[in-house]
N, C-alpha and C positions, 0 to 999 in steps of 0.2 A: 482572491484575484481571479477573473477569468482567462478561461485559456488562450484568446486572442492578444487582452491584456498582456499580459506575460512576457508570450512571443515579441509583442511591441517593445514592449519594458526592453525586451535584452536584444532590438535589431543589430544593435549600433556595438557591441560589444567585444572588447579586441581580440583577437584570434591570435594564440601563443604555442608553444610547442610545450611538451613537459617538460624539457631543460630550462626551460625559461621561467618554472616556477619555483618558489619557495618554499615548500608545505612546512617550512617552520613555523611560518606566519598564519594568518588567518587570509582568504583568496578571495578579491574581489571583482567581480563584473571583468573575465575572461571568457571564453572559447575557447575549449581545448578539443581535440577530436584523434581518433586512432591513436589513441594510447589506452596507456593502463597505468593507472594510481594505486602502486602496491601498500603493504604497508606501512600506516600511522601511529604510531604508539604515544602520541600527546593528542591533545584534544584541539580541534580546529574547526575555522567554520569556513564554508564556503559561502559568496552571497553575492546573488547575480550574476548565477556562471551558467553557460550552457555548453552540454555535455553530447556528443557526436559520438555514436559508435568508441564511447570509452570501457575500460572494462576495470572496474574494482574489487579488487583482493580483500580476502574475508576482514581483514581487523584493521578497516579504517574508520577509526572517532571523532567524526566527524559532525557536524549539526548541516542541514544545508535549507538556506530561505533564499526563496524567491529565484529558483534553479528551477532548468531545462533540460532532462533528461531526453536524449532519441538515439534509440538504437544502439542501448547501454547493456552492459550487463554486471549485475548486482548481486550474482547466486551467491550465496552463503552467506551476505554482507549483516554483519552486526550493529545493529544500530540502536541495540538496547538503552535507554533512557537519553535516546538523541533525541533532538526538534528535528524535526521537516515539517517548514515552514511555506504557504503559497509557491508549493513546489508542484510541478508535471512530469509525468514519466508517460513517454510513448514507447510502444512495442521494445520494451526494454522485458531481459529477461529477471526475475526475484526471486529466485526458484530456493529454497529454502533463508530467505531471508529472516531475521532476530530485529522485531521492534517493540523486544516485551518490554516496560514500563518506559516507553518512549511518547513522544509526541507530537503526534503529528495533524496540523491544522491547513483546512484550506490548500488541501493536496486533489488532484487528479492521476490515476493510474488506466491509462488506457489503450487496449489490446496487449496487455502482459501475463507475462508467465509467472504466478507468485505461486506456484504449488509448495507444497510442504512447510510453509512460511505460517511464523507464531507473532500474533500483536499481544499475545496477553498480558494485561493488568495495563496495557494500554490507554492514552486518553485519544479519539479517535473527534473532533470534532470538523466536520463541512468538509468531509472527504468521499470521493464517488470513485466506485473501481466499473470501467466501461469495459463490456465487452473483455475479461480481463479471465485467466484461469486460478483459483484459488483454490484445488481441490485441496484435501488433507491439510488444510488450513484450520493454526486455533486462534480462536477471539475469545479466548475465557477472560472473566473476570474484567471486560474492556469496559472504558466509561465513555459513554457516545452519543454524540447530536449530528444531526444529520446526516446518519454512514447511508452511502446510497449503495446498492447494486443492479447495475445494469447489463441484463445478458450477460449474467458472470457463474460459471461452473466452480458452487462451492458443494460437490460431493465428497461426503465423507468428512466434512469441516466440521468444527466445535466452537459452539457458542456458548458452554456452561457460564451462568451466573454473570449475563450479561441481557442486559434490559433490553431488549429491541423492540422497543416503541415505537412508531410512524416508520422501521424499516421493511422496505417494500422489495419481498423475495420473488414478485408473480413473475417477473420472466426471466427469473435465474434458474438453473439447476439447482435443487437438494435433497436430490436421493441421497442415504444412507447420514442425513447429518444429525449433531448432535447435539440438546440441548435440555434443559428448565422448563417443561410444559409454563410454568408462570411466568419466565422471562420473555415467552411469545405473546404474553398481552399487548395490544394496540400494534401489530405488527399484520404487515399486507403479507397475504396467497393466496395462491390460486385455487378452485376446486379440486384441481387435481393435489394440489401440494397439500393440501388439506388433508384429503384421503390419507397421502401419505405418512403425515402426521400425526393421523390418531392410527395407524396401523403400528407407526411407531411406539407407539403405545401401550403394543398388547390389545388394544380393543378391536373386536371383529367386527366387520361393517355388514348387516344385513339387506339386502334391496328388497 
């Protein structure tokens, strides 16, 4: 779903306080905004909720499709073998966020904070991180179609034993990153990122 989409999807969607929910249940097409959702210890879905300067505590199980994140904050949040499903997250912070064997499809992250954040053994398919910080970030072992990055500072990230085919690093940061020399077949960079590359390598570049 596009990000226009989305926004449209969920104009009309009713505005509630956190006393007014149930997180027994599974949460449907709400607004909630200036809270914080501590705490989940069953498993829940949210779907078609947009989410306003909320902030969530590390151990919430949650799945979330077709959500609106703005101006969230998510650090620590576990979301290991959870869905996020045509979901957006704007200037929301992720900052050591857990989405190892998780799945997440038809997601947008953009101008976010995801440093020290792990997707690994991930399935990662028609997901673009915009303008987004992902240093010290791992994608080992991730299964992926169409991971975009754009303008995204992944220094010092780990890609081990993940395929990156048709992904296109030329105007991202990736100094000091790591990887599979064979896992970069079919994968875009720039001249310069290239040098950097086979320097990673151990191989001395002569002019």
């Amino acid at each position: 779903m596009k990000k226009v989409e989305l926004a449209q999807k969920l104009a009309d969607v009713k505005e509630v306080s956190i006393e007014d929910l149930d997180l027994e249940m599974n949460v449907n097409d709400i607004k909630l905004s200036d809270s914080e959702i501590s705490s989940i210890d069953h498993e829940i879905e949210f779907n078609g909720c947009v989410f306003e300067r909320v902030k969530f505590f590390q151990d919430v199980k949650a799945d979330f499709i077709d959500c609106l994140f703005n101006h969230c904050d998510l650090s620590n949040i576990n979301l290991s073998e959870k869905l996020v499903l045509r979901s957006e997250f704007n200037d929301c912070k992720l900052m050591g966020a857990i989405f190892i064997t998780s799945d997440l499809r038809d997601v947008h992250f953009n101008n976010c904070n995801i440093v020290y954040s792990n997707f690994s053994s991930s399935k990662i398919r028609n997901v673009t991180f915009e303008d987004t910080d992902l240093k010290d970030s791992s994608f080992i072992e991730v299964e992926q179609d169409k991971l975009i990055f754009d303008n995204c500072s992944l220094v010092n990230s780990e890609f081990y034993n993940t395929k990156l085919k048709d992904v296109d690093f030329s105007n991202s940061t990736i100094e000091g990153i790591s990887l599979n020399p064979r896992d970069l077949r079919g994968a875009y960079v720039s001249s310069y990122q290239a040098t950097l590359l086979v320097r990673g390598l151990g191989v001395n570049i002569k002019d």
